[in-house]
Structure formats: structure tokens, C-alpha cells
Biotite code that builds the C-alpha atoms (Angstrom):
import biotite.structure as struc

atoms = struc.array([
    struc.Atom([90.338, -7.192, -29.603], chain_id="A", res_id=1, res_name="UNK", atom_name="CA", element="C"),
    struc.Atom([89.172, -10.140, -31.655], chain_id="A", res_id=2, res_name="UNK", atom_name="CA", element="C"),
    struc.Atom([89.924, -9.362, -35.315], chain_id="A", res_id=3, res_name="UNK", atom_name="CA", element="C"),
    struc.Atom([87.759, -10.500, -38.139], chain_id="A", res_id=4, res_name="UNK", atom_name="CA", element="C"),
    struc.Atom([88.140, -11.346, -41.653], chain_id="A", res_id=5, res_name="UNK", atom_name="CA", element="C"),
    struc.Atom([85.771, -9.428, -43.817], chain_id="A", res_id=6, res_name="UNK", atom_name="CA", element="C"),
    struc.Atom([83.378, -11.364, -46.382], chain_id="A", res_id=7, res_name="UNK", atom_name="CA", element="C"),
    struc.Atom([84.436, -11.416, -50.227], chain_id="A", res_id=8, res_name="UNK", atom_name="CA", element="C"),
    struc.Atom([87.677, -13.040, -49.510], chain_id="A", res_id=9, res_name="UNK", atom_name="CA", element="C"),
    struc.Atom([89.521, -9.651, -48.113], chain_id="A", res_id=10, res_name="UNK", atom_name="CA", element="C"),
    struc.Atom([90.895, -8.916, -45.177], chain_id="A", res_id=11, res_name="UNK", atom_name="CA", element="C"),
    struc.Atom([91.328, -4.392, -44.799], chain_id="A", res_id=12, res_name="UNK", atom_name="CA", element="C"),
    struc.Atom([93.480, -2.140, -42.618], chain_id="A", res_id=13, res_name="UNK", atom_name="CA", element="C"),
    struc.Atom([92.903, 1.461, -41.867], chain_id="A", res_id=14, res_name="UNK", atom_name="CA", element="C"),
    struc.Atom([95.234, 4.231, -40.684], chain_id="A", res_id=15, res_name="UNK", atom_name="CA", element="C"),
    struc.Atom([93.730, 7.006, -38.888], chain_id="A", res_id=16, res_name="UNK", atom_name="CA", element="C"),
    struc.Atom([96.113, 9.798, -39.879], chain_id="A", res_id=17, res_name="UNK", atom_name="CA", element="C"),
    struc.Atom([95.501, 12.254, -36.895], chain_id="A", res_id=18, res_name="UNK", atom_name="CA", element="C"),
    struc.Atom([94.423, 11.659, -33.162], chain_id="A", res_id=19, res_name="UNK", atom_name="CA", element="C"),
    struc.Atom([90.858, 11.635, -32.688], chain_id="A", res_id=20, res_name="UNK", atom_name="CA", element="C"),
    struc.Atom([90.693, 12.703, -28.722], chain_id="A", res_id=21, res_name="UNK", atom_name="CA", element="C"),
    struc.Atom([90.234, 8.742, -28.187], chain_id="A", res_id=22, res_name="UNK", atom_name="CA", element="C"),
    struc.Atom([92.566, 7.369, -25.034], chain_id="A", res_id=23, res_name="UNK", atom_name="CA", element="C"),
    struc.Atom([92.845, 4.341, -26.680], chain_id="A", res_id=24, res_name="UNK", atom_name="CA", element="C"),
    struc.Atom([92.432, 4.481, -30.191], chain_id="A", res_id=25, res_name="UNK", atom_name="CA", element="C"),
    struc.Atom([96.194, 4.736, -32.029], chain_id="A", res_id=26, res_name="UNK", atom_name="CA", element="C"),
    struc.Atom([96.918, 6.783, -35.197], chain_id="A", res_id=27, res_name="UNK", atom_name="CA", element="C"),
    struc.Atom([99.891, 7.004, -37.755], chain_id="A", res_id=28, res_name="UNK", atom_name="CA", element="C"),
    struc.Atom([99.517, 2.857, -37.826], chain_id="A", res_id=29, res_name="UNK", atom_name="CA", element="C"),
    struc.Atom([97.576, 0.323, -40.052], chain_id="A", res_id=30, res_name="UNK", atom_name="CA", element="C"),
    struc.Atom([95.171, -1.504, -37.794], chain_id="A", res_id=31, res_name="UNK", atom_name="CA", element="C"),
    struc.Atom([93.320, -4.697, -39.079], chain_id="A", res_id=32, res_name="UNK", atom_name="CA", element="C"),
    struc.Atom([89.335, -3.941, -39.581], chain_id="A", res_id=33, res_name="UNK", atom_name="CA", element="C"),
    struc.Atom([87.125, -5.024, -37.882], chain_id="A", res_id=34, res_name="UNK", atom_name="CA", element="C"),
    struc.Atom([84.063, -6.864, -39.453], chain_id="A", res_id=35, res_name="UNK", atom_name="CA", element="C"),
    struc.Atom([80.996, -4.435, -40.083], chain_id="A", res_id=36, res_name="UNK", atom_name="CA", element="C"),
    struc.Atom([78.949, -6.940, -38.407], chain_id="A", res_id=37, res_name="UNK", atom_name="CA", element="C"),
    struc.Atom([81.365, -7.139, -35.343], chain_id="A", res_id=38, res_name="UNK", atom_name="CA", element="C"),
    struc.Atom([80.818, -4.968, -32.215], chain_id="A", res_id=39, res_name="UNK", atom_name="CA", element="C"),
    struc.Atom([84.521, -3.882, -32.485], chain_id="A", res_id=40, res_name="UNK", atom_name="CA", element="C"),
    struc.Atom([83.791, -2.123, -35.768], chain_id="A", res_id=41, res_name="UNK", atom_name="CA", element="C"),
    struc.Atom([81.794, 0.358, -33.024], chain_id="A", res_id=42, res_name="UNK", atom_name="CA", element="C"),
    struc.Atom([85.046, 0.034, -30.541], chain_id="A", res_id=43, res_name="UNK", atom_name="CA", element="C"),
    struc.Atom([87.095, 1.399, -33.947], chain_id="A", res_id=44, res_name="UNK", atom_name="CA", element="C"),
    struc.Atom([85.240, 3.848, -35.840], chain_id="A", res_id=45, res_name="UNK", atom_name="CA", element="C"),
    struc.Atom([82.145, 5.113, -32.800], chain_id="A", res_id=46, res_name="UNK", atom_name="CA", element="C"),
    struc.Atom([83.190, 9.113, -32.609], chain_id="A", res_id=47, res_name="UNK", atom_name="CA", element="C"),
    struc.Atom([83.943, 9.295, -28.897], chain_id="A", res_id=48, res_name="UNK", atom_name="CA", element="C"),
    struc.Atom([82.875, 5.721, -28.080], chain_id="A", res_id=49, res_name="UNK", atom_name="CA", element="C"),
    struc.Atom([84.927, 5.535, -24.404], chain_id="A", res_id=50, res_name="UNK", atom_name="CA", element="C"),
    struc.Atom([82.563, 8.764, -23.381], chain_id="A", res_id=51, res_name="UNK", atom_name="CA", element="C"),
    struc.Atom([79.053, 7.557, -25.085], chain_id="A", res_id=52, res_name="UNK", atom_name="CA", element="C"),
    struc.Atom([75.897, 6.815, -22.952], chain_id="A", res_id=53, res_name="UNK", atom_name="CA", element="C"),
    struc.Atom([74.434, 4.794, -25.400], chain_id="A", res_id=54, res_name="UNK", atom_name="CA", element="C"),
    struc.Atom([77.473, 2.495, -26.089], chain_id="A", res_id=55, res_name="UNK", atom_name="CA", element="C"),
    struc.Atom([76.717, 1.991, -21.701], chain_id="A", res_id=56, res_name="UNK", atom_name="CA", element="C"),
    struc.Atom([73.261, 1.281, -22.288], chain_id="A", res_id=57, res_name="UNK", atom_name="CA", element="C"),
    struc.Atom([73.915, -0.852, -25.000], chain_id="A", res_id=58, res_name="UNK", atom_name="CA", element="C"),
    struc.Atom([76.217, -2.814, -22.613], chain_id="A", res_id=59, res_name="UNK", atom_name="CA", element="C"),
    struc.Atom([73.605, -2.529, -19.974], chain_id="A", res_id=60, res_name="UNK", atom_name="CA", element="C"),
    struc.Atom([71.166, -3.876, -22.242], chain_id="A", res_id=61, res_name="UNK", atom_name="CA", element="C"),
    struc.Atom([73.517, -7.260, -22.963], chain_id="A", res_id=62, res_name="UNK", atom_name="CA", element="C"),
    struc.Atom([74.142, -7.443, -19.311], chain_id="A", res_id=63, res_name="UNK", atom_name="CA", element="C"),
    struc.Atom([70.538, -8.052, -18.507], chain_id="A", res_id=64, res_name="UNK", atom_name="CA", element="C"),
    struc.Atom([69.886, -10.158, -21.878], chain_id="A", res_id=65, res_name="UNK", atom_name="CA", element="C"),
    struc.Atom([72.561, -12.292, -20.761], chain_id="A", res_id=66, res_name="UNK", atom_name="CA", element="C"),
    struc.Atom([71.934, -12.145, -16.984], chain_id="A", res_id=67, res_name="UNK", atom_name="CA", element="C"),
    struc.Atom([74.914, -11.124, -15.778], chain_id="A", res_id=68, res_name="UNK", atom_name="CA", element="C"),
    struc.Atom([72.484, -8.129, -14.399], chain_id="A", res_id=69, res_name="UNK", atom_name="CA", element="C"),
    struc.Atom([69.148, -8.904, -12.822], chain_id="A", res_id=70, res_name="UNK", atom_name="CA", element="C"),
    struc.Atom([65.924, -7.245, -14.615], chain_id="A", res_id=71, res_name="UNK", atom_name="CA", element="C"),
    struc.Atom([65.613, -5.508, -11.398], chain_id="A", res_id=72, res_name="UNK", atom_name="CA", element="C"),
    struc.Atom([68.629, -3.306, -11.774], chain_id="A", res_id=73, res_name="UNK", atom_name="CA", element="C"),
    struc.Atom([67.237, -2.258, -14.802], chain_id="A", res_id=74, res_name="UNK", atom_name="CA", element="C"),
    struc.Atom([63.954, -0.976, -13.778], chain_id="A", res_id=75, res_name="UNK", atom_name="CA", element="C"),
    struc.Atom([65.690, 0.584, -11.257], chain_id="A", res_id=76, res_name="UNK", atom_name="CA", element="C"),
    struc.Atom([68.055, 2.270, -13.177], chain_id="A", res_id=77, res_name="UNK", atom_name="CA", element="C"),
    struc.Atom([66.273, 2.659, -16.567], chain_id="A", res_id=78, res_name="UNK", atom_name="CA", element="C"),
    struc.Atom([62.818, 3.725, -15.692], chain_id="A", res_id=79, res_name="UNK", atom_name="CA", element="C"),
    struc.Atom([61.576, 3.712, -19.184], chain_id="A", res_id=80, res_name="UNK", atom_name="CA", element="C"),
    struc.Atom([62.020, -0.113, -19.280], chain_id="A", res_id=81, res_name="UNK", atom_name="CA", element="C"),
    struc.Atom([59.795, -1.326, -16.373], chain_id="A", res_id=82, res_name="UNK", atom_name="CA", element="C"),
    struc.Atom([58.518, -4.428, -16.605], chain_id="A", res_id=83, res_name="UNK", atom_name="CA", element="C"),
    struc.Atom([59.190, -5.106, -20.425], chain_id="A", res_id=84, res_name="UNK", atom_name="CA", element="C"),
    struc.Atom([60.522, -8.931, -20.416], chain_id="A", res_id=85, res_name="UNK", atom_name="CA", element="C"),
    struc.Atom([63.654, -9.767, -21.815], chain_id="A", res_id=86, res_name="UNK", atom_name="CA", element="C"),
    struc.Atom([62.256, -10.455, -25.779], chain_id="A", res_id=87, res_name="UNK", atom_name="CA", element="C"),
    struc.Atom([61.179, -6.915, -25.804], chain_id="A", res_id=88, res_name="UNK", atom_name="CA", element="C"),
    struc.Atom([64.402, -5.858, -24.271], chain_id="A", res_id=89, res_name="UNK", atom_name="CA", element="C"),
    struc.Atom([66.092, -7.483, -26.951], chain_id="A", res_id=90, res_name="UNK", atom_name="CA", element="C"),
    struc.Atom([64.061, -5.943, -30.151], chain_id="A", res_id=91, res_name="UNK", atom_name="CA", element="C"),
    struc.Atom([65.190, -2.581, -28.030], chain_id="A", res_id=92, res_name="UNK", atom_name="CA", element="C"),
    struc.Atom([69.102, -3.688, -28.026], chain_id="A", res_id=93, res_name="UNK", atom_name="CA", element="C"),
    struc.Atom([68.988, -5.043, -31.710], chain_id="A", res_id=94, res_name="UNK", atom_name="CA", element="C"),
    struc.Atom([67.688, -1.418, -32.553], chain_id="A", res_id=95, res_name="UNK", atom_name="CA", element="C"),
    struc.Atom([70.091, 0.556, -30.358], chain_id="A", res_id=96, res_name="UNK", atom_name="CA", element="C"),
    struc.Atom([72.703, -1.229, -31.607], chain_id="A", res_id=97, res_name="UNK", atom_name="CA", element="C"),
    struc.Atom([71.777, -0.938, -35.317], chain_id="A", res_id=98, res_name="UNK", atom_name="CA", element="C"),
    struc.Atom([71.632, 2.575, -34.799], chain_id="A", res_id=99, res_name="UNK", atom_name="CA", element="C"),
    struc.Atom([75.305, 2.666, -33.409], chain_id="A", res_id=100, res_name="UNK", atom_name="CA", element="C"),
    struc.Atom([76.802, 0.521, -36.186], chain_id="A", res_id=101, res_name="UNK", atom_name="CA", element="C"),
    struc.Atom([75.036, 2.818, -38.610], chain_id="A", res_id=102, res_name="UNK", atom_name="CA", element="C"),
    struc.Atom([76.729, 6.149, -36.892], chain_id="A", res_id=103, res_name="UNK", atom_name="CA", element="C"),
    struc.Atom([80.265, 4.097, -37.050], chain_id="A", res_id=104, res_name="UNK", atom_name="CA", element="C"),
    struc.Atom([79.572, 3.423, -40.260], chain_id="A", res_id=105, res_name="UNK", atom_name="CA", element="C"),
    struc.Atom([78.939, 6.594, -41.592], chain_id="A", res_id=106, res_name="UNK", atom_name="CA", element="C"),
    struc.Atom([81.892, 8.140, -39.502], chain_id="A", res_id=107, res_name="UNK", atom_name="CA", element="C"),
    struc.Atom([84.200, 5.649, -41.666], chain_id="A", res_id=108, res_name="UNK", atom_name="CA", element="C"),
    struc.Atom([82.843, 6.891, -45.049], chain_id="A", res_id=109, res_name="UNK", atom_name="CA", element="C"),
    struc.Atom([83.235, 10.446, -44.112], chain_id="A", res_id=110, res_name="UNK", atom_name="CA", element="C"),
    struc.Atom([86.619, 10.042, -43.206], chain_id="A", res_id=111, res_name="UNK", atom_name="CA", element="C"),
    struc.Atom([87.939, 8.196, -45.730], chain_id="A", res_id=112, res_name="UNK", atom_name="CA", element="C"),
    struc.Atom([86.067, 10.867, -48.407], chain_id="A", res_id=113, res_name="UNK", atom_name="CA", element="C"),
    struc.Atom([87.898, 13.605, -46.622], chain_id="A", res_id=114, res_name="UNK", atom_name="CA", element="C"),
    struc.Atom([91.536, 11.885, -46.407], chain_id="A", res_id=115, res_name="UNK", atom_name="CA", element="C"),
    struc.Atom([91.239, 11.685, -42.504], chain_id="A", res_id=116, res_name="UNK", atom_name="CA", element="C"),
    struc.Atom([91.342, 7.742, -42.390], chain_id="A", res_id=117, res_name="UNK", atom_name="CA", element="C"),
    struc.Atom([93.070, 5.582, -45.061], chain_id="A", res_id=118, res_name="UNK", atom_name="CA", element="C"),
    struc.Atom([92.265, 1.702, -45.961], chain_id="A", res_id=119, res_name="UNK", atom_name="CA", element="C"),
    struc.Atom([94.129, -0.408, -47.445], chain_id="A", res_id=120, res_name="UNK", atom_name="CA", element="C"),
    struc.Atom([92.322, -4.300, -48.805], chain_id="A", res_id=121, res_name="UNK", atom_name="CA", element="C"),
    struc.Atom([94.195, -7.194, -49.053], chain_id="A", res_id=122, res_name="UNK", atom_name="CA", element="C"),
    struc.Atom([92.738, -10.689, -50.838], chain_id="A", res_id=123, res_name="UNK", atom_name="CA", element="C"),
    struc.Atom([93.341, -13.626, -48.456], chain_id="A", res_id=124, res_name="UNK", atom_name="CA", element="C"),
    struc.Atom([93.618, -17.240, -50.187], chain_id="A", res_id=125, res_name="UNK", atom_name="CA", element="C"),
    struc.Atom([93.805, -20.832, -48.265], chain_id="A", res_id=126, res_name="UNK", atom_name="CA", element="C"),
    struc.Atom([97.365, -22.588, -47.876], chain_id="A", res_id=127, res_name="UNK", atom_name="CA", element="C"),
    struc.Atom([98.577, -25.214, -46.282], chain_id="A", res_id=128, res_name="UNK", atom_name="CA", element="C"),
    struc.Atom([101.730, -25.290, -44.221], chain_id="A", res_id=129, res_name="UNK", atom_name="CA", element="C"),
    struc.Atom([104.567, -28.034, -45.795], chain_id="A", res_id=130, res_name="UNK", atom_name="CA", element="C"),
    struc.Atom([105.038, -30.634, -42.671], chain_id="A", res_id=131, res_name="UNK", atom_name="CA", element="C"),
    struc.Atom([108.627, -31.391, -43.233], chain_id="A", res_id=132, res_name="UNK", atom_name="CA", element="C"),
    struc.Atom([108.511, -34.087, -40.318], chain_id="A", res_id=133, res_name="UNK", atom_name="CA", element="C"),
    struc.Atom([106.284, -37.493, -40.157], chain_id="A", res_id=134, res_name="UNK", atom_name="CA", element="C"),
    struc.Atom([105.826, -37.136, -36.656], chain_id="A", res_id=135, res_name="UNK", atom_name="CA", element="C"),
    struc.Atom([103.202, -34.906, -34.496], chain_id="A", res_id=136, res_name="UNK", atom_name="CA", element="C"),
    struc.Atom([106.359, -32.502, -32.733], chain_id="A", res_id=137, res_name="UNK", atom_name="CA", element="C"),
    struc.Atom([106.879, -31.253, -36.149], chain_id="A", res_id=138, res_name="UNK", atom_name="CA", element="C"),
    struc.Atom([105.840, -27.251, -34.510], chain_id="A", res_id=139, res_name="UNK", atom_name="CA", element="C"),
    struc.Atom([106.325, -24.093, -36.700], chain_id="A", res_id=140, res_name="UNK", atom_name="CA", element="C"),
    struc.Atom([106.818, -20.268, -35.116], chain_id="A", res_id=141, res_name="UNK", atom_name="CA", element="C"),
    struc.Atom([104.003, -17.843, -35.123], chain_id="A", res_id=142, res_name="UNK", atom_name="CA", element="C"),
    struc.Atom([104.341, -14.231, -34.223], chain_id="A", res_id=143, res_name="UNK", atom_name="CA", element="C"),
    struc.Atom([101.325, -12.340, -33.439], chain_id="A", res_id=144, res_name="UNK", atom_name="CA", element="C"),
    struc.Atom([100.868, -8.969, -35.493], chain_id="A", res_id=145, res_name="UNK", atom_name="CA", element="C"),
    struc.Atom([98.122, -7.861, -34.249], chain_id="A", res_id=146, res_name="UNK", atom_name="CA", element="C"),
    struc.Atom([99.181, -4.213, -33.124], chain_id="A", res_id=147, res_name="UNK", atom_name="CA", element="C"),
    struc.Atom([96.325, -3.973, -30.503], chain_id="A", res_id=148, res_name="UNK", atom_name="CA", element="C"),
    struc.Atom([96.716, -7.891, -29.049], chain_id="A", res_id=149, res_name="UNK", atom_name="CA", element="C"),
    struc.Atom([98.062, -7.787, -25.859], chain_id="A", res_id=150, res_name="UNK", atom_name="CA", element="C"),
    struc.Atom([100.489, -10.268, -27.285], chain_id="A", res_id=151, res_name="UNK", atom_name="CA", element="C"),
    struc.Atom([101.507, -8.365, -29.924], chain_id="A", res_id=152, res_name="UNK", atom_name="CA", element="C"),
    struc.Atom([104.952, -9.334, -31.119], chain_id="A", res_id=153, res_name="UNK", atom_name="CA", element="C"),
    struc.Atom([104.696, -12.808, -29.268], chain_id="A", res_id=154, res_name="UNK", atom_name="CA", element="C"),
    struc.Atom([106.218, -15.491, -30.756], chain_id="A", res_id=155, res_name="UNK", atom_name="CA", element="C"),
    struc.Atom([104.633, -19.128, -30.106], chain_id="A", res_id=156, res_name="UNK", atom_name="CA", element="C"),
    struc.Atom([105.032, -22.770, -31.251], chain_id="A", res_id=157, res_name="UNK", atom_name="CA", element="C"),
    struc.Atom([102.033, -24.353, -33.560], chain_id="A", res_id=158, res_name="UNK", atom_name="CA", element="C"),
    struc.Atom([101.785, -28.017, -34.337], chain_id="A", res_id=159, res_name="UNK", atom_name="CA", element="C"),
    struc.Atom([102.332, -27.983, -38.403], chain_id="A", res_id=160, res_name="UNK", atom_name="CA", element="C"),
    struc.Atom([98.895, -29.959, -38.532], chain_id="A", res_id=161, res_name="UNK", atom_name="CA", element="C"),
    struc.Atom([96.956, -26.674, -37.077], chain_id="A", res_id=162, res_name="UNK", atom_name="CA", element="C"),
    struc.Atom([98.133, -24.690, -39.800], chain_id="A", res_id=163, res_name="UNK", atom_name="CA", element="C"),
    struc.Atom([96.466, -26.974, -42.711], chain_id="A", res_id=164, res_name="UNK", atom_name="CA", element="C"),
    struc.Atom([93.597, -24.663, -45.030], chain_id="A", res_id=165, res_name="UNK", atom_name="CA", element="C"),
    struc.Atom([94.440, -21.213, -43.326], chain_id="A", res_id=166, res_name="UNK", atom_name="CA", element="C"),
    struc.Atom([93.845, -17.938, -44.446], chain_id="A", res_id=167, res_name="UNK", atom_name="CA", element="C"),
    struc.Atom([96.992, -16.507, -45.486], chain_id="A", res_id=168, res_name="UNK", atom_name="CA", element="C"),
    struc.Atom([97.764, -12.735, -46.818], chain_id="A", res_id=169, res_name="UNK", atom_name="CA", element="C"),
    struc.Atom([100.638, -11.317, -48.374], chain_id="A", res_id=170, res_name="UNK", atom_name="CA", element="C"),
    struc.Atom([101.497, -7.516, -47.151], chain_id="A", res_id=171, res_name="UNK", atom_name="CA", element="C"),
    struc.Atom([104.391, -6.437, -49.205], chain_id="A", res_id=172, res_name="UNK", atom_name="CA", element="C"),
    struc.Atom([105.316, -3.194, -47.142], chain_id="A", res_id=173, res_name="UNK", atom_name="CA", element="C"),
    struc.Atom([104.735, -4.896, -44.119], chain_id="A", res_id=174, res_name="UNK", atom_name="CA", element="C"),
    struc.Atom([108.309, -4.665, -42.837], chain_id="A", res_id=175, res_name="UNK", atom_name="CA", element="C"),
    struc.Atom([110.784, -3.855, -45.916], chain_id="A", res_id=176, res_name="UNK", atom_name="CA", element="C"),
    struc.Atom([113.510, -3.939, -43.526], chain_id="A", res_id=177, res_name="UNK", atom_name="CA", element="C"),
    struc.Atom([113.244, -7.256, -42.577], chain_id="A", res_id=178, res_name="UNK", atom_name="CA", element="C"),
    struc.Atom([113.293, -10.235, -44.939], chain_id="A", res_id=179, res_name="UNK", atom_name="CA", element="C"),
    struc.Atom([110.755, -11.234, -47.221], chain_id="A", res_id=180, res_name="UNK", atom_name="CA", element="C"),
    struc.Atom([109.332, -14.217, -45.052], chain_id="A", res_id=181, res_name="UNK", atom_name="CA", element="C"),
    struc.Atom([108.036, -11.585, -42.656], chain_id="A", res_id=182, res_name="UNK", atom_name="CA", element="C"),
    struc.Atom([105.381, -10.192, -45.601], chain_id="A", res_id=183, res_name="UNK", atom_name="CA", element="C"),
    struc.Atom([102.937, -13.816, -45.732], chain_id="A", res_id=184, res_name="UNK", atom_name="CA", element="C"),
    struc.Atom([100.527, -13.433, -42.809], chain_id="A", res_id=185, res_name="UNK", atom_name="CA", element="C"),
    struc.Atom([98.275, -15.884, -41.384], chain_id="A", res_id=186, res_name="UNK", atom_name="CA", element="C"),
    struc.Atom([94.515, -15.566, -39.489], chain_id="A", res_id=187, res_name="UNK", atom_name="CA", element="C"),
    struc.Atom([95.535, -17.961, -36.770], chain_id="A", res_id=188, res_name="UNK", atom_name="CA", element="C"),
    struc.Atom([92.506, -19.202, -34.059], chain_id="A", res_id=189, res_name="UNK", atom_name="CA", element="C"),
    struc.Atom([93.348, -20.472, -31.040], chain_id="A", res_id=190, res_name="UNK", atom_name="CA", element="C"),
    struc.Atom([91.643, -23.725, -30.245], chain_id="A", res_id=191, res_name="UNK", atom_name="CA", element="C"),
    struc.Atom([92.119, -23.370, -26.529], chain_id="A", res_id=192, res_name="UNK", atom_name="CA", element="C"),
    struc.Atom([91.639, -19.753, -25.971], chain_id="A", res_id=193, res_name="UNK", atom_name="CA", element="C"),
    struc.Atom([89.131, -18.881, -28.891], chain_id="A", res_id=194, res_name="UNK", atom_name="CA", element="C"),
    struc.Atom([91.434, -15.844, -29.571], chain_id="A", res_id=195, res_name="UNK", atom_name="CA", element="C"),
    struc.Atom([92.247, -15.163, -32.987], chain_id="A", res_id=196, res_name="UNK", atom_name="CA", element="C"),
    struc.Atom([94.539, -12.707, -34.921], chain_id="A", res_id=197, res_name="UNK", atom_name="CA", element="C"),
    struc.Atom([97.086, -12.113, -37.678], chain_id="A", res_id=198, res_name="UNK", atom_name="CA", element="C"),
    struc.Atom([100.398, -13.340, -37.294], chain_id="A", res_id=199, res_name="UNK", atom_name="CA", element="C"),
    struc.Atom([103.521, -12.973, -39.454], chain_id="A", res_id=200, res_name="UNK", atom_name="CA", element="C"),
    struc.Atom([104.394, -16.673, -40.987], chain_id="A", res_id=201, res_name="UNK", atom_name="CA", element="C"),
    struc.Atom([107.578, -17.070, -39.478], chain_id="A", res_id=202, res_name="UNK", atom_name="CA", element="C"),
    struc.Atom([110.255, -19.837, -41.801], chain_id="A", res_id=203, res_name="UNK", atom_name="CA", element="C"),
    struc.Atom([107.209, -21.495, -43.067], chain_id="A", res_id=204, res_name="UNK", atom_name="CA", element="C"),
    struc.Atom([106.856, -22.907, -46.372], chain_id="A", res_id=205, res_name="UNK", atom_name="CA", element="C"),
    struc.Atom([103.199, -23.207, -47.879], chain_id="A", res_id=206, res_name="UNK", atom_name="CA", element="C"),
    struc.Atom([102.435, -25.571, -49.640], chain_id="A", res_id=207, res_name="UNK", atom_name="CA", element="C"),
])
């Protein structure tokens, strides 16, 4: 899951307190938000979103837009559809998908009014790591924190000059347990990959 950083200069985390019936969605932890804009705000907060025909069609609907599916297949298989052209089948998925972002939304509000979800905001501000070398070797150590990153708990080597004008965070309870370099975090994008997450600022100074 690609995380986000939401407008306004803040970055949020929720905690669902309870299971939902999701297979994949965790509770009991604090998970970065996702963007409202961002399709994985849907993935997060959707009531049953694994089990929804819409969220399908929706997908559907951006397989065809982006011809990965052939306009065919979806006369064939949505019969309501024939022979629009893709513009009109994109006015359709702009509204489908406003109407499914609206739902998630709504779900969040509710369950934050009634205790069932928690959030947590966080300001972000720029910083600069301090290259302690004159050379381009000079690396630093990342860790990914990004509890639903397949790489979660990674650690990897950055070239000091990538980490010049990042986002950085400070989460105090983060990890008590563990020293106090663990609590700066930092929104790190991979240039080669295009992923992008959180990771815990590992023996970095900032300048």
C-alpha cells in the first residue's frame, strides 16, 4: 500500500479498536492514513470492501479505461454499458467512485464519533539530513515502518544526498522501549521503485 501524506502539513494514523470481519484489514495497531483523495482511503475504511461488487466494477471500469480489458468484455459482461465509448465510461467511473469514497468517508466519521476507530495527527516539517562525509558513499540506514509494507521492518542504505528537504515526523510513543532516535520518522520515496512510506530515522542527525 502506497501511503500518503495528507494536505495541511499532517500526516494521521488510525487504530481500529475491534475486528471488522475484514481478512486483511488489522486492528489493535496505528496504521498511517491514507489520503482522502487516494483509492487506498476506500482499501482502509470501505465496510466490507474485499466482498463489494461495486469496488469490482469500479476496477472493471479502470481496466477498460486503461485498456488492460477490451471494450468488448465489457459489453459482454456489463450489458448496461453497450456501446458507450470510453469518455462516457469515464464520467460513469468518476461517479462510481465518488460515491465509494463518500461511503468510506462517512464510515470513518461514524466510527470515530462512536469510539470504534481512533486517529491520532501528527505535523510533519522539512529537514535535511547532516552529510558528515564530502564524498557521495556517505549512506545513512532507513528502516521501513510502514506496518502494512511488505518490507516492513527492512532496513536499507540511502545516499545522505536523497535525504535533503524530507518530510520528517516526530512520534513520541512510537517505541518507548527503544531509544529516542527511533521516534523522528521520515516519508521516504523511492526513486527507482516509486514506492514510498514512513521509515524510522535510524542514527541520523538533521540538520
Amino acid at each position: 500500500m502506497e501511503n500518503t501524506v495528507s494536505k495541511g502539513n499532517i500526516s494521521r494514523q488510525f487504530r481500529r479498536k475491534n475486528p471488522d470481519g475484514s481478512f486483511t484489514r488489522g486492528y489493535g495497531i496505528w496504521e498511517d492514513m491514507a489520503d482522502r483523495n487516494d483509492w487506498n482511503f476506500v482499501c482502509q475504511f470501505l465496510p466490507n470492501y474485499e466482498r463489494r461488487d461495486d469496488v469490482m466494477t469500479s476496477d472493471d471500469l479502470a481496466c477498460v479505461i486503461g485498456k488492460e480489458k477490451s471494450l468488448e468484455w465489457l459489453y459482454k459482461n456489463y450489458s448496461e454499458w453497450d456501446g458507450l465509448s470510453i469518455g462516457e465510461l469515464e464520467k460513469i467511473r468518476a461517479q462510481w467512485d465518488y460515491e465509494l469514497f463518500q461511503e468510506a468517508e462517512g464510515y470513518l466519521t461514524a466510527a470515530i464519533q462512536c469510539g470504534e476507530i481512533d486517529v491520532r495527527e501528527f505535523p510533519v516539517t522539512i529537514v535535511s539530513a547532516r552529510i558528515e562525509a564530502d564524498n557521495d558513499n556517505d549512506c545513512v540506514i532507513l528502516q521501513c515502518a510502514d506496518i502494512n509494507s511488505h518490507k516492513f521492518g527492512e532496513e536499507f542504505s540511502v545516499p545522505s544526498r536523497e535525504l535533503q528537504n524530507v518530510i520528517s515526523r516526530e512520534l513520541p510513543d512510537y517505541n518507548p522501549d527503544i531509544s529516542d532516535e527511533w521516534q523522528i520518522q521520515i516519508f521516504y520515496e523511492s526513486k527507482t521503485s516509486g514506492e514510498s512510506y514512513w521509515c524510522n530515522a535510524m542514527n541520523i542527525d538533521f540538520e
